[in-house]
N, C-alpha and C positions, 0 to 999 in steps of 0.2 A: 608878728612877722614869722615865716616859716623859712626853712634850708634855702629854698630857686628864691626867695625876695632876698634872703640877704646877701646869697652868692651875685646874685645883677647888683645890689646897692655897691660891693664891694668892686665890681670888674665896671659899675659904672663910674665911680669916685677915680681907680685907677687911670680910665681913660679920660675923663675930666683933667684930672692931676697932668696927666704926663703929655696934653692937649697945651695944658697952659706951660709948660715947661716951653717946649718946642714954639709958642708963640714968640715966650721972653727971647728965648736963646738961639729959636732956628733948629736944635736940634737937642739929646737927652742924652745926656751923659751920665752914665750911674755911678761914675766915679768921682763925681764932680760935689761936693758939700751944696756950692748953690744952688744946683741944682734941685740936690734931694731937699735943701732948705722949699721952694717953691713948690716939690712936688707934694711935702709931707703938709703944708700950710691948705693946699686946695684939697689935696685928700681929706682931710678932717676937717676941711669944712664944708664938705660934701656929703660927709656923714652926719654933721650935725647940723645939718638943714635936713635932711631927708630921714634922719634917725636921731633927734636930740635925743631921747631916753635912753641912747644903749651906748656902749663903750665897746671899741675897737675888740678887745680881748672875746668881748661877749659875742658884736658878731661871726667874728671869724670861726669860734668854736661852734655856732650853728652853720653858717656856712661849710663846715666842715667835719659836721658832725653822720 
């Protein structure tokens, strides 16, 4: 995986995540626990369908390297 693949895996997980938030709930509230419980649940498992081998920490530091 290179920087532009994991930067999309990550902004695409995000919009997954906060896609299904807004289904559950109608709307995203970041201050809301259950929210971020839903968002962090679809996030990583959007990563580990499309990225089982790598770990959050690890994308981000390519992503942002």
């Amino acid at each position: 995986m290179n920087k532009i693949q994991a930067q999309t895996l990550l902004e695409s997980a995000d919009a997954v995540a906060t896609a299904d938030v807004v289904n559950q709930f109608g709307h995203y509230d970041d201050d809301s626990k259950e929210h971020g419980d839903v968002y962090w649940r679809a996030f990583v498992h959007k990563l580990a369908e499309k990225a089982p081998n790598w770990k959050l920490p690890d994308l981000m530091a390519l992503a942002h390297s």
